[in-house]
C-alpha positions as a Markdown table, in Angstrom:
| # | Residue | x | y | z |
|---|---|---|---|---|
| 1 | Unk | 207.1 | 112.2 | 39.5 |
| 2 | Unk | 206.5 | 111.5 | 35.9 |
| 3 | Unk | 204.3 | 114.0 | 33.7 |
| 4 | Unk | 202.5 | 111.4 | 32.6 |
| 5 | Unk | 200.5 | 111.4 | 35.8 |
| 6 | Unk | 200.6 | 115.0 | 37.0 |
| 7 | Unk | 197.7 | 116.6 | 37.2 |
| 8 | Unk | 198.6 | 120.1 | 36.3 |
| 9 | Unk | 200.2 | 118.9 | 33.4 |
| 10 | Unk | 199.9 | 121.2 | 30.5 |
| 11 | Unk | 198.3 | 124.3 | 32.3 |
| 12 | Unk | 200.1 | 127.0 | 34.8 |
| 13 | Unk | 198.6 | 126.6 | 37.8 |
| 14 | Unk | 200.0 | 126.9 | 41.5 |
| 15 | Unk | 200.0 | 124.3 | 43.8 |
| 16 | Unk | 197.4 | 124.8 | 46.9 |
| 17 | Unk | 197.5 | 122.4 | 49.8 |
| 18 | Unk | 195.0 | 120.5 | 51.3 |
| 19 | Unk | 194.4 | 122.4 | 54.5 |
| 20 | Unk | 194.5 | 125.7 | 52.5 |
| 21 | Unk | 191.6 | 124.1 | 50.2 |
| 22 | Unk | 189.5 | 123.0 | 53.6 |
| 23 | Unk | 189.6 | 126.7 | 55.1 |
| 24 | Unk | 188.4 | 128.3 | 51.7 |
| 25 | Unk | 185.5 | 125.9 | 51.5 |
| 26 | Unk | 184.5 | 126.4 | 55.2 |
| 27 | Unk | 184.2 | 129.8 | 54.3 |
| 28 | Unk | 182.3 | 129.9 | 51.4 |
| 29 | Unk | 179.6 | 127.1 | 53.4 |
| 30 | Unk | 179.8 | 130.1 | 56.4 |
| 31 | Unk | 178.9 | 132.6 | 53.4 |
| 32 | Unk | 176.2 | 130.7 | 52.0 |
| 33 | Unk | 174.6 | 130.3 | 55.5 |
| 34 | Unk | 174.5 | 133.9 | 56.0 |
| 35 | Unk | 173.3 | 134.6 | 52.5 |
| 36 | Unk | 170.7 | 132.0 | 53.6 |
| 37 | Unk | 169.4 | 133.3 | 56.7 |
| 38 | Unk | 169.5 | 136.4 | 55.2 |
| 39 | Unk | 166.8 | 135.3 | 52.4 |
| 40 | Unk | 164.6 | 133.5 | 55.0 |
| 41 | Unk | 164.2 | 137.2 | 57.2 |
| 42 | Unk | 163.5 | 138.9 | 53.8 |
| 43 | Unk | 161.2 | 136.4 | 53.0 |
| 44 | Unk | 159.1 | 136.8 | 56.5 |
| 45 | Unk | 159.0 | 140.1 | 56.2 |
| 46 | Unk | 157.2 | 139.8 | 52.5 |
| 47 | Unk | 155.0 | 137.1 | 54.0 |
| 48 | Unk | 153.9 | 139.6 | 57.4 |
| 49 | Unk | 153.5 | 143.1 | 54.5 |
| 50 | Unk | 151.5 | 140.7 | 52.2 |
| 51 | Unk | 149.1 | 139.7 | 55.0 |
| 52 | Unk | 149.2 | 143.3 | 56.7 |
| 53 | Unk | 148.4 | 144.5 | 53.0 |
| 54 | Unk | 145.4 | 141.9 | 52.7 |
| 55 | Unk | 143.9 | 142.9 | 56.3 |
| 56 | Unk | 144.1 | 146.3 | 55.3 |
| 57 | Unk | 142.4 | 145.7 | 52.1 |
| 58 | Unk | 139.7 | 143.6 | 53.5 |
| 59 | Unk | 138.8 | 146.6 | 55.6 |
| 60 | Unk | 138.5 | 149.1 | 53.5 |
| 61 | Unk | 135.9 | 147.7 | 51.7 |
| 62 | Unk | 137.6 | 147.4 | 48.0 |
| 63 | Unk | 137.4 | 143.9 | 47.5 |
| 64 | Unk | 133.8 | 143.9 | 48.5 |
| 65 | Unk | 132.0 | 146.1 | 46.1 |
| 66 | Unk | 130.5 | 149.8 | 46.2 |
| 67 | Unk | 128.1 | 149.9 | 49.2 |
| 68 | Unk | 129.7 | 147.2 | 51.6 |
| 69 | Unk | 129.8 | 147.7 | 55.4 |
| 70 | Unk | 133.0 | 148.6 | 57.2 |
| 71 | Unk | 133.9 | 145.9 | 59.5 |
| 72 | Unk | 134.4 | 147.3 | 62.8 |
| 73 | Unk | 131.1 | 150.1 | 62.7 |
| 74 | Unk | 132.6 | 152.7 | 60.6 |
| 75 | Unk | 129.7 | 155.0 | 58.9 |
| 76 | Unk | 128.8 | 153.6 | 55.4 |
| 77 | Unk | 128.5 | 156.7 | 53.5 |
| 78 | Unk | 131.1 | 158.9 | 53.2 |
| 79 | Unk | 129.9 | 162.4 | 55.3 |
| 80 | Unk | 128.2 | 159.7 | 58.1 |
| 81 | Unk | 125.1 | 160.7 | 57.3 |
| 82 | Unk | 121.7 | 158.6 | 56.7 |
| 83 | Unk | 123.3 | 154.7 | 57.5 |
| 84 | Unk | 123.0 | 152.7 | 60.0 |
| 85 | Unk | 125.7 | 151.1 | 62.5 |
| 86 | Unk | 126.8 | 147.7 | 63.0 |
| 87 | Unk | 128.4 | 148.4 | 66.3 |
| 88 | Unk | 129.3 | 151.6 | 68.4 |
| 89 | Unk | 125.8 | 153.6 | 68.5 |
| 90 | Unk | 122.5 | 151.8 | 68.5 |
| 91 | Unk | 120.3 | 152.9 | 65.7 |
| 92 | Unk | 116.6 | 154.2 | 66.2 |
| 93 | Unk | 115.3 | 150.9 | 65.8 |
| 94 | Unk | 117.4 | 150.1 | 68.1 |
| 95 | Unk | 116.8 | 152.5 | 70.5 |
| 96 | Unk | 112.9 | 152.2 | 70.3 |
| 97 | Unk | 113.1 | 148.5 | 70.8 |
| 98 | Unk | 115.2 | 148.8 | 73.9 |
| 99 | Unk | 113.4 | 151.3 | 75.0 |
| 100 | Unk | 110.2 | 149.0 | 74.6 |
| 101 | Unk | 111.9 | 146.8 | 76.6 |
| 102 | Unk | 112.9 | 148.8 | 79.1 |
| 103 | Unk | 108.9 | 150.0 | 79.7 |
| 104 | Unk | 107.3 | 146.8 | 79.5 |
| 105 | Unk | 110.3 | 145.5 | 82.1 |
| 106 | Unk | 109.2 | 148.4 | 84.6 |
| 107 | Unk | 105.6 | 147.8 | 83.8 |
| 108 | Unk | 105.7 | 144.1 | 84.6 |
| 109 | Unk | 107.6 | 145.1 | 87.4 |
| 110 | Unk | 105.0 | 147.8 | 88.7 |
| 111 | Unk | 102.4 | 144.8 | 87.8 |
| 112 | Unk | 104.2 | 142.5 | 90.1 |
| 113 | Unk | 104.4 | 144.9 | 92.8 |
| 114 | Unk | 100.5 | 145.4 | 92.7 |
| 115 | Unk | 100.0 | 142.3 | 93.1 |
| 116 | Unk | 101.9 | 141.4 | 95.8 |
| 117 | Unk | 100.9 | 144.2 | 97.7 |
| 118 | Unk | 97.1 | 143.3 | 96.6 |
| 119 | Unk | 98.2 | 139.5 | 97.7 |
| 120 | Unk | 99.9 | 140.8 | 101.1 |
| 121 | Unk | 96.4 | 143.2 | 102.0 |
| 122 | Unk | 94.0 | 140.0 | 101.1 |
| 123 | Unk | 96.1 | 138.0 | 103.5 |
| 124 | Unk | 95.9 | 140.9 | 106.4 |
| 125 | Unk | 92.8 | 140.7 | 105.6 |
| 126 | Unk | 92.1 | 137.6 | 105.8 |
| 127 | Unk | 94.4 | 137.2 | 109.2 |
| 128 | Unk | 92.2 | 140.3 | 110.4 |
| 129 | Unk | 88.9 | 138.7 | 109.9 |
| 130 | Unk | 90.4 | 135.2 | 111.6 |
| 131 | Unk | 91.4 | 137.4 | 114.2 |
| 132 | Unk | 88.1 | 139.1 | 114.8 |
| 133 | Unk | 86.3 | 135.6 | 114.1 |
| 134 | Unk | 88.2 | 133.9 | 116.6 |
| 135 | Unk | 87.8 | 136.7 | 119.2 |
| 136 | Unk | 84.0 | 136.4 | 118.5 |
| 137 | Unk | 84.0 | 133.2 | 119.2 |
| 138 | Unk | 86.1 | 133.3 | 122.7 |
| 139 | Unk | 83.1 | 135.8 | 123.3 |
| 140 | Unk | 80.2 | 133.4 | 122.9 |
| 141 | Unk | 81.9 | 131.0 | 124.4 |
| 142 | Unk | 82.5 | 132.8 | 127.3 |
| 143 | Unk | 79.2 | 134.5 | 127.8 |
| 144 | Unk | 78.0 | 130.7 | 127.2 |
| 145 | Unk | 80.3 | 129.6 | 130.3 |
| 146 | Unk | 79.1 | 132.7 | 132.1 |
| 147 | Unk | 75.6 | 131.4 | 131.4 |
| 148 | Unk | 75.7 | 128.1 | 132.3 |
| 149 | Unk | 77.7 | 129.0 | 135.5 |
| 150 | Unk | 74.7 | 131.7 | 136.2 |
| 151 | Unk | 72.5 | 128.7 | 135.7 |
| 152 | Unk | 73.9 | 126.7 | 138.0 |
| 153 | Unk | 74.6 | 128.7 | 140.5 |
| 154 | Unk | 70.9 | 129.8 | 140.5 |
| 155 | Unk | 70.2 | 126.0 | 140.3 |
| 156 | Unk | 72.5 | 125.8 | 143.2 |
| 157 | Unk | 70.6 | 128.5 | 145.1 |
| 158 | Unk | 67.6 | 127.5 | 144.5 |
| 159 | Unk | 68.2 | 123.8 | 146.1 |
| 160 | Unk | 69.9 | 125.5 | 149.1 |
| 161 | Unk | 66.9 | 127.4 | 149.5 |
| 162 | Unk | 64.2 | 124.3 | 149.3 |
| 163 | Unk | 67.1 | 122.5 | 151.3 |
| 164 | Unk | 66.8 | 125.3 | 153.9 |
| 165 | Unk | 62.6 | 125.4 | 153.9 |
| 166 | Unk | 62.7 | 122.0 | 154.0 |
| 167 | Unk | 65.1 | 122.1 | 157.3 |
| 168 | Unk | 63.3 | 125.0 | 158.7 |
| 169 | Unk | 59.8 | 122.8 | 158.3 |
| 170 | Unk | 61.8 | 119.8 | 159.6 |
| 171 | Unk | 63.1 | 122.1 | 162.5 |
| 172 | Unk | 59.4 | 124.0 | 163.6 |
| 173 | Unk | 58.2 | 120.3 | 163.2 |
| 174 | Unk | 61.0 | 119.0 | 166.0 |
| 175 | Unk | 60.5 | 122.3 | 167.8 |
| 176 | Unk | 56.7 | 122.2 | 167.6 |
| 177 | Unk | 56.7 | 118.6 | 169.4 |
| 178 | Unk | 56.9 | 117.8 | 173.2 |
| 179 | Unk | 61.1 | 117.6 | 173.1 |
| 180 | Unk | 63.6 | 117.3 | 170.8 |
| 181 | Unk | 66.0 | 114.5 | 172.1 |
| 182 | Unk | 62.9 | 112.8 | 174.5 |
| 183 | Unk | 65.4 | 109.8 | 176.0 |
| 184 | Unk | 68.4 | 112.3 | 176.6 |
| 185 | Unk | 67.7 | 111.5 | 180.2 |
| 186 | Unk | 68.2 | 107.2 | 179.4 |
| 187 | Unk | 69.9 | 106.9 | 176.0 |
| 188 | Unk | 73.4 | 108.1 | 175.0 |
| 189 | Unk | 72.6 | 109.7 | 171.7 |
| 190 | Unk | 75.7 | 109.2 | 168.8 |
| 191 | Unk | 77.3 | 111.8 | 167.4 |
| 192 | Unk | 76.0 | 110.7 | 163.7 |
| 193 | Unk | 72.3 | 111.5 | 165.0 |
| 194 | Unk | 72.9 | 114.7 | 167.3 |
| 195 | Unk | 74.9 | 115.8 | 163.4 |
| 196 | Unk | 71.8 | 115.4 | 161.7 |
| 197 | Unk | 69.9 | 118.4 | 163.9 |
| 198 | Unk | 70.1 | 122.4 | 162.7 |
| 199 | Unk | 72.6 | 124.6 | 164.3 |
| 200 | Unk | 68.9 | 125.3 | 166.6 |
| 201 | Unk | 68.0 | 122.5 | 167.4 |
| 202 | Unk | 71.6 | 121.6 | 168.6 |
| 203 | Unk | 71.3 | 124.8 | 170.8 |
| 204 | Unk | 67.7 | 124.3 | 172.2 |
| 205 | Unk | 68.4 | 120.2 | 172.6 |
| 206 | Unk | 70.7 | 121.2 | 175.0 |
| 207 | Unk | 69.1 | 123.5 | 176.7 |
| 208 | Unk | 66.3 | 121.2 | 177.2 |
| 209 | Unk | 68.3 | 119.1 | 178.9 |
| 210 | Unk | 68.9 | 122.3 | 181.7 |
| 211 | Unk | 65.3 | 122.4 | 181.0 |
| 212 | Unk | 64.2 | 119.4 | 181.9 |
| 213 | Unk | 65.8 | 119.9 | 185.4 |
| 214 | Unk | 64.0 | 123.3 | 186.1 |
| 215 | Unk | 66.6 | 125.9 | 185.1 |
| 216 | Unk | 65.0 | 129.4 | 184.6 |
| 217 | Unk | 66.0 | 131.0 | 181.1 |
| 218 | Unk | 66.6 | 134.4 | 180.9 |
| 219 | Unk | 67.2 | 134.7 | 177.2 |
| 220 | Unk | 63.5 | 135.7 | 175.5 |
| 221 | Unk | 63.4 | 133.1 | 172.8 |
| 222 | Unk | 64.7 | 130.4 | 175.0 |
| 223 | Unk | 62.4 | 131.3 | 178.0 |
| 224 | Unk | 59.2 | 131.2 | 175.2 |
| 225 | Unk | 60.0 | 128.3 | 173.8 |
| 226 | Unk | 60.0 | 126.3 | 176.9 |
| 227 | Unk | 57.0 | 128.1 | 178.4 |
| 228 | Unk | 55.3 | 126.7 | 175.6 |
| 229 | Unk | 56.3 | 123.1 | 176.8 |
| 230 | Unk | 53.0 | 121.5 | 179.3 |
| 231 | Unk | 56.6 | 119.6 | 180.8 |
| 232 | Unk | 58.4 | 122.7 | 181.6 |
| 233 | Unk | 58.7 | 124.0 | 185.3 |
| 234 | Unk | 61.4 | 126.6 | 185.8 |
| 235 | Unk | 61.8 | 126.7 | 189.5 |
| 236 | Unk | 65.8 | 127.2 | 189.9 |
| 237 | Unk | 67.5 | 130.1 | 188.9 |
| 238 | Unk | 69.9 | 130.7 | 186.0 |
| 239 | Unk | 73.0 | 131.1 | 188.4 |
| 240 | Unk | 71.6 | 128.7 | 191.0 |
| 241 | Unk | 71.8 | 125.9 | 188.6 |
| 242 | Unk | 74.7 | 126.5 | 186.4 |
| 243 | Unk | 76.9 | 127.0 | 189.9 |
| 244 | Unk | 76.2 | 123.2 | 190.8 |
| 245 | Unk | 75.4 | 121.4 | 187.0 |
| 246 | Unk | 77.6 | 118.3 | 187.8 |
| 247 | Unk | 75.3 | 117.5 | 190.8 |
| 248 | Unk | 72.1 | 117.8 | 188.7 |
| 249 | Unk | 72.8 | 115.2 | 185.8 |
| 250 | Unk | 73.3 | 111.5 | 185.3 |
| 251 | Unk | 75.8 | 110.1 | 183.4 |
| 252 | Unk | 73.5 | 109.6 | 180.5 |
| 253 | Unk | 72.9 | 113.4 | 180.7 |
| 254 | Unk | 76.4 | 114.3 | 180.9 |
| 255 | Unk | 77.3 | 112.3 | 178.2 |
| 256 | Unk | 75.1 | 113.6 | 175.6 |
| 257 | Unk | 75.8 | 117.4 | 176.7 |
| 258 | Unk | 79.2 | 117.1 | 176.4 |
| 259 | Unk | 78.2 | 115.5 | 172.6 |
| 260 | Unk | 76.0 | 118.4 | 172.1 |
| 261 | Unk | 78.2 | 120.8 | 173.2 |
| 262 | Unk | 81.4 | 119.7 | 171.0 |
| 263 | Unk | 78.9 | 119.9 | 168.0 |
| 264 | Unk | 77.9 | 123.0 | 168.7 |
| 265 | Unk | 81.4 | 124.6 | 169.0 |
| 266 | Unk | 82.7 | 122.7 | 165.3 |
| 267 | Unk | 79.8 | 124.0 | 164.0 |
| 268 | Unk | 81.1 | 128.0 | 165.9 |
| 269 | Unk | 77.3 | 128.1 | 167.7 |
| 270 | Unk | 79.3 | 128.4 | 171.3 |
């Protein structure tokens, strides 16, 4: 090598190889990395003190003047005394207000109450006089039932009654003539006429019948009744005549006796 071209020519220095060079400069860029890490930690930290520092600050109250309020409710003056609160205690006002509230809330409840109860006795009321309206009625009602059944059952009497006089006259008119059934010796009465005669005049029809033929009656009112007849001549005695009956009538006869006799046992007379 010539000295024209050597690097080093002219000064003392030592020759360093490549790969020696490359390991010193890796370690000073290692170095610098710590060194800058290092400053980015420090430099947090200022940031976080500088902010704690500025919250503290702004709570204490310096930045805002002689007679600002502490932030989170502490006393304004400085033996807590006389201020108010923002937060923690209420103040009087406060107190007084609430208070208020709490009164008219229990008054408007007590109001509320009074009238529901007022509200709830107007409506038993009102049910009770329903109640006793509704029971009056049923009353009237039924006393009018009772007296329209009265009525009618007095109406009811009173036409059985001119029904019966009306029968009885009808009956002492029949009984008051010669005979009751005058062809029950040559007609066969029907059982729709014989039904139109009174229990009586079933019995004494029948009987006058025996009559007729001159049986003697030993019952009073029979035997008076036919004693009153100018027909009547009782010449055969009671047992006589009943002992031999089928030998005294025609079939005629028979007929309407056994027609007068079936009536008279519906009817309960026998």
């Amino acid at each position: 090598m010539s000295r024209k071209n050597d690097p080093y020519r002219g000064e003392q220095r030592t020759y360093i190889p490549n790969d020696e060079i490359d390991r010193e400069e890796k370690a000073d860029i290692r170095q610098q990395k710590k060194g800058n890490i290092v400053n980015v930690l420090l430099g947090g930290l200022i940031v976080i003190s500088l902010i704690a520092f500025l919250f503290v600050v702004l709570d204490s109250g310096i930045l805002s003047g002689a007679g600002a309020q502490p932030m989170y409710g502490s006393p304004s003056s400085a033996d807590g005394s006389g201020g108010s609160q923002v937060t923690g205690e209420l103040t009087q006002e406060q107190k007084k207000a609430a208070e208020e509230e709490a009164r008219k809330a229990e008054e408007e409840a007590k109001q509320k109450k009074r009238e529901e109860e007022e509200a709830k006795r107007a409506e038993e009321e009102a049910a009770r006089k329903a109640k006793e309206e509704a029971e009056e009625k049923e009353k009237e009602e039924e006393a009018k039932k009772k007296a329209e059944e009265k009525k009618k059952k007095e109406q009811e009497e009173k036409k059985a009654a001119e029904e019966q006089k009306k029968a009885l006259e009808e009956e002492q008119k029949v009984l008051a003539g010669d005979y009751i059934l005058a062809d029950s010796a040559d007609r066969k009465y029907s059982r729709e006429e014989l039904e139109r005669l009174t229990d009586k005049e079933i019995l004494f029809a029948l009987n006058e019948i025996y009559a007729r033929k001159g049986r003697i009656f030993t019952g009073e009112e029979f035997k008076r009744y036919f004693e009153s007849k100018s027909w009547y001549h009782g010449t055969i005695p009671a047992a006589e005549f009943d002992a031999n009956q089928s030998e005294r009538f025609n079939e005629v006869e028979k007929t309407n006796i056994n027609t007068l006799v079936s009536i008279a046992q519906d009817r309960g007379l026998r």
